[in-house]
C-alpha positions as CSV (number, residue, x, y, z in Angstrom):
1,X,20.3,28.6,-32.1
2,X,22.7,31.3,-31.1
3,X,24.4,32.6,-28.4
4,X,24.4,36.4,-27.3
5,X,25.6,38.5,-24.6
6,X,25.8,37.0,-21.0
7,X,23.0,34.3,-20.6
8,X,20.6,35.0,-23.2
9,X,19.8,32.9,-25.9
10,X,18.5,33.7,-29.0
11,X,16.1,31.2,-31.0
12,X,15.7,31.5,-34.9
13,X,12.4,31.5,-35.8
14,X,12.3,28.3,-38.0
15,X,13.8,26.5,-34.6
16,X,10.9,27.8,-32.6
17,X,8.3,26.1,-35.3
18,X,10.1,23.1,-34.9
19,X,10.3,23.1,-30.7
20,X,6.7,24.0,-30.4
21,X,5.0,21.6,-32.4
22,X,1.7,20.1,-31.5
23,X,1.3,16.6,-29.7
24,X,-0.4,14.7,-31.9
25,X,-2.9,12.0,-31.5
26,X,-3.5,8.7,-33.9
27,X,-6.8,8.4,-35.2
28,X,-8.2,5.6,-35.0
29,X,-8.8,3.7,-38.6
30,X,-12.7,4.1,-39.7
31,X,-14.0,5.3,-36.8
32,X,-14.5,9.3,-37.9
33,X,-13.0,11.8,-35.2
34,X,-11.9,9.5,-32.7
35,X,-8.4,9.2,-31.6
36,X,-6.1,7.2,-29.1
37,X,-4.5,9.3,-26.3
38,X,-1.5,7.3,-24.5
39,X,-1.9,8.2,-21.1
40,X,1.5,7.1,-19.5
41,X,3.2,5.1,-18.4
42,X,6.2,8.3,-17.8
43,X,2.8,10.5,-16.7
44,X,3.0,12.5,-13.4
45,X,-0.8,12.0,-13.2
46,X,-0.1,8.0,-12.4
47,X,2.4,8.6,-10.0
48,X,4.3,5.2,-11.3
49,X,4.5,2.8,-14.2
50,X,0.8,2.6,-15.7
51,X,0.1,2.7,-19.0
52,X,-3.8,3.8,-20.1
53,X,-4.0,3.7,-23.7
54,X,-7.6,5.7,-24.3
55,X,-9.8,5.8,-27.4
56,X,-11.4,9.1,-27.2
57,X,-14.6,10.9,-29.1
58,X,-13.6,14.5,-28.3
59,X,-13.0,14.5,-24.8
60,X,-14.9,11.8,-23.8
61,X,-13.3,8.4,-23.4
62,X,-14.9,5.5,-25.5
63,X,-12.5,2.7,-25.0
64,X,-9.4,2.2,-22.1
65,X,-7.2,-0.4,-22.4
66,X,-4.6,-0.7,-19.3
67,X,-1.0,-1.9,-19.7
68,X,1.2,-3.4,-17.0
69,X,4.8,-5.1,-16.8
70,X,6.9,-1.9,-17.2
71,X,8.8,-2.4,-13.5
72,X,9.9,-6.3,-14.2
73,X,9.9,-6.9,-10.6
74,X,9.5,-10.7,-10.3
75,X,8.6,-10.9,-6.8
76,X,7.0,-13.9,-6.5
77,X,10.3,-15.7,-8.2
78,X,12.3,-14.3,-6.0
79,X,10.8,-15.7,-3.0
80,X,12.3,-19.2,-4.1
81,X,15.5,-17.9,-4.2
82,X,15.4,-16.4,-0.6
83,X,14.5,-17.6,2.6
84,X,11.7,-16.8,4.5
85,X,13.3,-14.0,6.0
86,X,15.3,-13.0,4.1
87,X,12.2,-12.7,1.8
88,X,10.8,-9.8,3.6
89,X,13.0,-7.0,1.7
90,X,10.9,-7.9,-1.0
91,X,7.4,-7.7,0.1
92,X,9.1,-3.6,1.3
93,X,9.1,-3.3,-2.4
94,X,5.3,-4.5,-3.4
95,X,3.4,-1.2,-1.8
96,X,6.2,0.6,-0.9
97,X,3.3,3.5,0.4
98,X,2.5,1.1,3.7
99,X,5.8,-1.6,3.4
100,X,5.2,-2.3,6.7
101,X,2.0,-3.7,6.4
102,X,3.4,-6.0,3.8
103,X,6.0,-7.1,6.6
104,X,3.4,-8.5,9.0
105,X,1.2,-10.0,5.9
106,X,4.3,-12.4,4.7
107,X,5.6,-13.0,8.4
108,X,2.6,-14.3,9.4
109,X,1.7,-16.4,6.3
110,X,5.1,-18.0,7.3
111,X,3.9,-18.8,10.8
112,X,1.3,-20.4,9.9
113,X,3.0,-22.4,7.8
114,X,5.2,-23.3,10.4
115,X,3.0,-23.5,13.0
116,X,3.7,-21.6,15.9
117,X,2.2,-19.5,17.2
118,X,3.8,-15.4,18.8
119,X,3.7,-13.9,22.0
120,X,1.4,-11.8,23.0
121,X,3.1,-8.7,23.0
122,X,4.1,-9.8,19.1
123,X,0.5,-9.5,18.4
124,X,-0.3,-6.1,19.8
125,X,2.5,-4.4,18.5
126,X,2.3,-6.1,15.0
127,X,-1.5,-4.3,15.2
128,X,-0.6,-1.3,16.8
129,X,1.9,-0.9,13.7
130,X,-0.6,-2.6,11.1
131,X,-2.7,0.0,11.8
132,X,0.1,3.2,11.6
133,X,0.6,1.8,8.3
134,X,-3.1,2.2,7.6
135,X,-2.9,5.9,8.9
136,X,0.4,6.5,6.2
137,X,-1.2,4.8,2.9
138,X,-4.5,6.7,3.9
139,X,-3.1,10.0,4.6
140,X,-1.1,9.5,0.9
141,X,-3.8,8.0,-1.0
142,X,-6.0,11.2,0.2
143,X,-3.1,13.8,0.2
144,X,-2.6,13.1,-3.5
145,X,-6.2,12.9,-4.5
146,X,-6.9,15.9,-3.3
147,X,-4.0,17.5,-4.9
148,X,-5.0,16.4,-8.5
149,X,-7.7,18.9,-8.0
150,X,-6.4,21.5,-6.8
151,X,-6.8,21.2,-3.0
152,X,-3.3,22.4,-1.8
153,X,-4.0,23.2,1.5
154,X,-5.3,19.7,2.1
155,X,-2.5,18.2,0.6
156,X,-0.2,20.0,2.8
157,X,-2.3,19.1,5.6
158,X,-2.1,15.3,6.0
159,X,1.6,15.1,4.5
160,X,2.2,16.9,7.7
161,X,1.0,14.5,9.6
162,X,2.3,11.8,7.7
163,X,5.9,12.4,8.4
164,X,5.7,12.0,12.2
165,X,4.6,8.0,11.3
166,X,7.6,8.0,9.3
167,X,10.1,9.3,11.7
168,X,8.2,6.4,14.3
169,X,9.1,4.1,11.8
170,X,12.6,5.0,11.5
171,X,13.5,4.9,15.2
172,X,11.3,1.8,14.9
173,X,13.6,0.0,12.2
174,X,16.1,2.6,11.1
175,X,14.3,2.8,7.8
176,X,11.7,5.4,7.1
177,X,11.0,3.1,3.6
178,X,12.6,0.1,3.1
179,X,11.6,-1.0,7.2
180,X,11.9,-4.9,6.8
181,X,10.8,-4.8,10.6
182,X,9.0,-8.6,11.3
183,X,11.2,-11.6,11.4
184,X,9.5,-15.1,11.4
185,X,8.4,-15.6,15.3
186,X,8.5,-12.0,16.4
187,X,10.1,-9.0,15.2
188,X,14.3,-7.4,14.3
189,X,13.9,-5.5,17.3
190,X,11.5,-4.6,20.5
191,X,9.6,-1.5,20.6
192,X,12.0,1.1,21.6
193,X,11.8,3.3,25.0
194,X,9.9,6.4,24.8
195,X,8.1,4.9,21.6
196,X,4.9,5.1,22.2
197,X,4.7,8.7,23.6
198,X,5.4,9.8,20.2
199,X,2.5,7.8,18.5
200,X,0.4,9.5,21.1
201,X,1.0,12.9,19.8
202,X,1.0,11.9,16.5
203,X,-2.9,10.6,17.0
204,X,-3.7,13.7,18.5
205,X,-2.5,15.6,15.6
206,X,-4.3,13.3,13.5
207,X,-7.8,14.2,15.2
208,X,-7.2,17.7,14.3
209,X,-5.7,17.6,10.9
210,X,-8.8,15.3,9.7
211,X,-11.3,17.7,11.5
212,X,-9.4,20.1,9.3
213,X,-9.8,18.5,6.0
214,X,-13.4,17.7,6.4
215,X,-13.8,21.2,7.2
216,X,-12.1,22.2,3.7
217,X,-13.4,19.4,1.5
218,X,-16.4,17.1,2.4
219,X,-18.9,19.7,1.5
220,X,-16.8,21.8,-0.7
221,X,-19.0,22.5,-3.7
222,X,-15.8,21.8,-6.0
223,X,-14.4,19.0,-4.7
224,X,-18.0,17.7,-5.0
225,X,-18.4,18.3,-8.2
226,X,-15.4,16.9,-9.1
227,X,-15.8,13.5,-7.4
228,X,-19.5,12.6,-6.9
229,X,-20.9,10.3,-9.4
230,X,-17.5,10.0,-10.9
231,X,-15.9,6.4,-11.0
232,X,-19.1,4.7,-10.5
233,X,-18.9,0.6,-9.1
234,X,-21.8,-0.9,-8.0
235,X,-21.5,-3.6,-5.3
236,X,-22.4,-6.6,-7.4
237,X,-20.3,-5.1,-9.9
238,X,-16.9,-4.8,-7.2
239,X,-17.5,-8.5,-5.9
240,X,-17.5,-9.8,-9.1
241,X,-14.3,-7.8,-10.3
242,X,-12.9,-9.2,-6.9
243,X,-12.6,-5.9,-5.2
244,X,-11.7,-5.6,-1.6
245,X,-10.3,-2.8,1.0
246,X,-11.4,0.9,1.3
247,X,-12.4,0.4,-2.1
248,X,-15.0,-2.2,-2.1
249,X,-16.6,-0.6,1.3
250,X,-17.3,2.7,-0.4
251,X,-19.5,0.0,-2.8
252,X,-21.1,-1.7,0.1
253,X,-19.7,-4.5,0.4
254,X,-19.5,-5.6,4.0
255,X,-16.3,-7.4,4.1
256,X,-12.9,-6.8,6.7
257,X,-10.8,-9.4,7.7
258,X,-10.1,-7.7,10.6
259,X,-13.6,-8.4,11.9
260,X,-14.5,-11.6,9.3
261,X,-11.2,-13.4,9.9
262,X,-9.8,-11.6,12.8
263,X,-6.1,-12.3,13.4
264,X,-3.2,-11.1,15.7
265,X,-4.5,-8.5,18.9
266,X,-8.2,-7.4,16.6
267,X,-10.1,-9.6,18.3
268,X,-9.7,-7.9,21.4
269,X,-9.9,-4.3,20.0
270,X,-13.4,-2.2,19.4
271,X,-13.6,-0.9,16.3
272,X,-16.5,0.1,13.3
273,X,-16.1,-0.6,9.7
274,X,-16.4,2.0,7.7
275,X,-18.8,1.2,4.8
276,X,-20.6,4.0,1.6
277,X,-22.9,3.1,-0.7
278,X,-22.4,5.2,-3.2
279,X,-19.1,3.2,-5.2
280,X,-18.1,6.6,-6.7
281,X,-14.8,8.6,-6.0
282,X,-16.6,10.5,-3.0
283,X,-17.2,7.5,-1.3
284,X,-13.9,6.3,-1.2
285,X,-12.2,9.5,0.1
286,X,-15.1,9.2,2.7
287,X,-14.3,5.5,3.4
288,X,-10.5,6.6,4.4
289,X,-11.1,9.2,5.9
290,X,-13.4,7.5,8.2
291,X,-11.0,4.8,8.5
292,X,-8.3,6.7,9.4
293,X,-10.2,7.9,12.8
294,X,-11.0,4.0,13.3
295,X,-6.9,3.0,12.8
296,X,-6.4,5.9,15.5
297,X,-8.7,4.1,18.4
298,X,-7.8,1.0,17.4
299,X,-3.7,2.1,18.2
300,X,-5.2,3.6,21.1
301,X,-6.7,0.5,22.4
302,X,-3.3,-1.5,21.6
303,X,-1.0,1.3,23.3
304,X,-3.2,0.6,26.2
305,X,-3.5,-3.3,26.5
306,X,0.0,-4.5,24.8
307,X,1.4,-6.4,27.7
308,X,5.3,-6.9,28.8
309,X,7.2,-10.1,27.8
310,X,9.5,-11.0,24.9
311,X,8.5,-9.8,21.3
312,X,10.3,-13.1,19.2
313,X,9.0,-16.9,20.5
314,X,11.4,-18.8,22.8
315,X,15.0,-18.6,20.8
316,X,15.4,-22.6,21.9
317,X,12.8,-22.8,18.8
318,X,15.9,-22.1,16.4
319,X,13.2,-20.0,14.7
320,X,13.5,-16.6,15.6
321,X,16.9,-14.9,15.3
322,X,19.1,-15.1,18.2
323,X,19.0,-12.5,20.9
324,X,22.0,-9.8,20.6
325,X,23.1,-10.8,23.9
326,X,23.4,-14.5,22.9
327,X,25.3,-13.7,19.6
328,X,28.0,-11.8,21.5
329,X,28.6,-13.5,24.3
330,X,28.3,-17.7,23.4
331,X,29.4,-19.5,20.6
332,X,26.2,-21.3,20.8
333,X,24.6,-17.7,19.9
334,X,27.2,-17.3,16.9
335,X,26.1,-20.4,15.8
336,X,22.6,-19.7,15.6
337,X,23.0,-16.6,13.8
338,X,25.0,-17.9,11.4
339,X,22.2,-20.6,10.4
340,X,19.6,-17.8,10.2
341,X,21.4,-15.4,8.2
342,X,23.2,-17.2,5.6
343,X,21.5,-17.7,2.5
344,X,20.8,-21.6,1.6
345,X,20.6,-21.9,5.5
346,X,17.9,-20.8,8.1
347,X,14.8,-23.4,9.5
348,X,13.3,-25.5,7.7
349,X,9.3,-25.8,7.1
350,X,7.1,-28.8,7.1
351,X,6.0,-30.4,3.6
352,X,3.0,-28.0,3.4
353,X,1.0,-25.2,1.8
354,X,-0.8,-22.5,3.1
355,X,-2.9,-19.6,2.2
356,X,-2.9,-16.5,4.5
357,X,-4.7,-12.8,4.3
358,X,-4.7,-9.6,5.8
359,X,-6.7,-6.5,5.5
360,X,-3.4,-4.3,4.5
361,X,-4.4,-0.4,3.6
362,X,-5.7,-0.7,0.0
363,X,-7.6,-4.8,0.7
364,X,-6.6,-8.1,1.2
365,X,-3.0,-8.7,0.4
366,X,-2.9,-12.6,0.4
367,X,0.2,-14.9,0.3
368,X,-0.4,-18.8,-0.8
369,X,3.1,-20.7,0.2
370,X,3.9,-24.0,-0.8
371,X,6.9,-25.5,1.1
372,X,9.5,-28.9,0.0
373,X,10.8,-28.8,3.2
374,X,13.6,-26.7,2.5
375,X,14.5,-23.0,4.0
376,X,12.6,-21.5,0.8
377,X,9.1,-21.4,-0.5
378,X,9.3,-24.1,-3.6
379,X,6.3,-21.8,-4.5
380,X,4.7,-18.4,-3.7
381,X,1.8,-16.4,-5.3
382,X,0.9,-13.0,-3.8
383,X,-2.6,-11.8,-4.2
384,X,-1.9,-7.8,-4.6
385,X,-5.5,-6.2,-3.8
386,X,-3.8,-3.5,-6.6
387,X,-3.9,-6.5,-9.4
388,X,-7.7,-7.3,-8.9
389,X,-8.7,-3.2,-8.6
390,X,-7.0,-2.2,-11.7
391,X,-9.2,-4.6,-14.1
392,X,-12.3,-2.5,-13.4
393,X,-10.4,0.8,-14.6
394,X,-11.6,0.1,-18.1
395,X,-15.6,0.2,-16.6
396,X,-14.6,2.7,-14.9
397,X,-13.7,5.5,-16.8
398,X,-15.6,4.6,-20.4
399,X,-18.3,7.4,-20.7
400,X,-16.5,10.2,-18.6
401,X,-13.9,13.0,-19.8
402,X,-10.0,12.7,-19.9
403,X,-9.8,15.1,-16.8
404,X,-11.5,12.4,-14.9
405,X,-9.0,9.9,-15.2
406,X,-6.7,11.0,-12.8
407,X,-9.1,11.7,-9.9
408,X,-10.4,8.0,-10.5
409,X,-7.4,6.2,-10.6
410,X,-6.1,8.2,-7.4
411,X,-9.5,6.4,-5.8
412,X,-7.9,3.2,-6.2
413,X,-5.0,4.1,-5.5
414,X,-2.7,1.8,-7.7
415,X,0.3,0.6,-6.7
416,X,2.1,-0.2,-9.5
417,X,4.5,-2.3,-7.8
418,X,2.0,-5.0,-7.0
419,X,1.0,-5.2,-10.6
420,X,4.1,-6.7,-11.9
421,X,4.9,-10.5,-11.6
């Protein structure tokens, strides 16, 4: 290369043959014309770390064969190397598109291993926020979908919304991410004054921007095209790959723990589950959508019923942290914090183990703890609903076209963070 006048840059011609050389593909030994396409894991089509290694017969897929392990996370190690609450920083970093939810999901896995039970007003606002989580993995999952073909305007549309839920969360926690809000018996902080007026307006938005985008997409002839009969799981097919979530529904399977298993404020909260038959991408984006105006009455519900009272259980329970007030104004309060916070310190659990689910945005995030008797989990498995979803992708997308990958694995939306061990 060689430099001329001002900013211009002049390319010899052999350079240019050597920049602009094909990407090649490896054929595949005695099998004719077909060729293996890495797809990923550095691909902006999969959004994170996923590697889709694809045989291919022109354009049509013939063989996919997923990778995992490029993030090295480790979480499930870590949690015997942390204490319970100290733990939850963690479970921010499995979906990091709803962290919240994962918050609640380990919090209350730990209070049941414990065995106490949280106030009232714990409850309602751990659902209330459950459920605003739902509303910001939906509105993602969707946003992005519908950006892979070509649907700006949508795209634009619900990321609008989505940031009001994100600047709740931040006056919530502090954190618009990394929120780390639960603590084991309640929560880091109440819900703060004027609060809920802004989740108010936020759900009224939310009726109009989903009116909106079923107005641009659910009978656009495109979008259509480009999702109907595409990613095709039948429901015998998703229970036996152990699907569950938005997913699974848009199979037919009947199955929410919310209404199966309630837990915390649902029991007392009217809601539908929103259920397709068709197991294809079109179902799925019909699924959230639909859940998404469900999450909205349910928060309406909670706003309206979440009683007064304390959000942790009674302090005297050397549980929950200590109250501010106690901390700076008794030695007794000092003390207390000091047990909670130090690593190596905190409560103690009873001999145990325990399994405990919840129906977090993509299925049901599980958490099996077994307890020594010591402030840390001598063992803790997570079940990641993204970990059981991504071992269909190979049935999946065998038989379709490579521009159909990226619209199917934006279905399921795959966190890659909750693949890793």
């Amino acid at each position: 290369m060689k430099h001329e006048k001002g900013n211009r840059l002049s390319i010899e011609p052999e350079t240019i043959e050597q920049i602009a050389q094909p990407a090649t593909l490896e054929r595949v030994p005695g099998t004719g014309d077909r060729y293996v396409l890495n797809f990923g894991p550095q691909h902006p089509a999969t959004h994170t770390t996923i590697h889709l290694v694809l045989e291919l017969d022109g354009e049509r897929i013939v063989k996919c064969t997923p990778h995992i392990g490029y993030l090295h996370s480790g979480f499930e190690k870590l949690a015997e190397h942390h204490t319970y609450d100290q733990y939850v920083t963690v479970t921010d970093r499995m979906n990091y598109i709803s962290p919240i939810a994962n918050n609640i999901a380990w919090h209350t896995a730990v209070e049941k291993l414990i065995g106490i039970e949280i106030t009232e007003r714990c409850k309602y606002a751990r659902t209330l926020i459950a459920e605003m989580a739902r509303l910001q993995d939906h509105l993602l999952c969707v946003g992005e979908a519908t950006l892979e073909v070509g649907a700006m305007t949508a795209f634009v549309l619900l990321f609008n919304i989505r940031e009001p839920i994100m600047d709740l969360f931040e006056s919530l926690c502090g954190a618009r991410f990394t929120t780390s809000w639960t603590r084991t018996g309640g929560a880091m902080a109440d819900i703060p004054d004027g609060w809920f007026d802004g989740v108010l307006a936020m759900c009224e938005k939310l009726t109009q921007t989903i009116d909106e985008c079923h107005t641009l997409l659910t009978r656009n002839p495109i979008f259509m095209e480009r999702t109907c009969d595409v990613g095709v799981l039948t429901t015998e097919e998703a229970i036996n790959f152990g699907w569950t979530g938005p997913v699974a529904r848009a199979s037919g399977v009947l199955r929410d723990l919310r209404k199966d298993e309630p837990y915390l404020a649902y029991p007392e909260m009217d809601f539908k589950v929103a259920v397709a038959s068709t197991g294809d991408v079109y179902g799925r984006y019909l699924v959230r959508m639909e859940e998404m105006i469900q999450s909205r009455n349910i928060i309406l519900q909670a706003i309206e019923k979440i009683p007064d009272g304390e959000m942790n259980v009674d302090s005297d329970l050397r549980i929950a942290q200590a109250n501010k007030a106690e901390v700076y104004g008794s030695i007794e309060g000092v003390i207390h914090h000091f047990e909670s916070v130090m690593p190596n310190r905190g409560f103690s659990t009873p001999i145990s183990e325990v399994y405990s689910a919840q129906e977090t945005p993509n299925g049901e995030l599980g958490f099996y703890l077994v307890s020594d008797g010591t402030s840390q989990a001598f063992r803790a498995k997570t079940r990641g609903p993204s970990f059981l979803h991504l071992q269909a992708i190979a049935k999946l997308l065998e038989g379709h076209t490579i521009s159909e990958v990226v619209v199917t694995l934006s279905s399921l939306n795959i966190i890659a963070a909750e693949l890793d061990r």
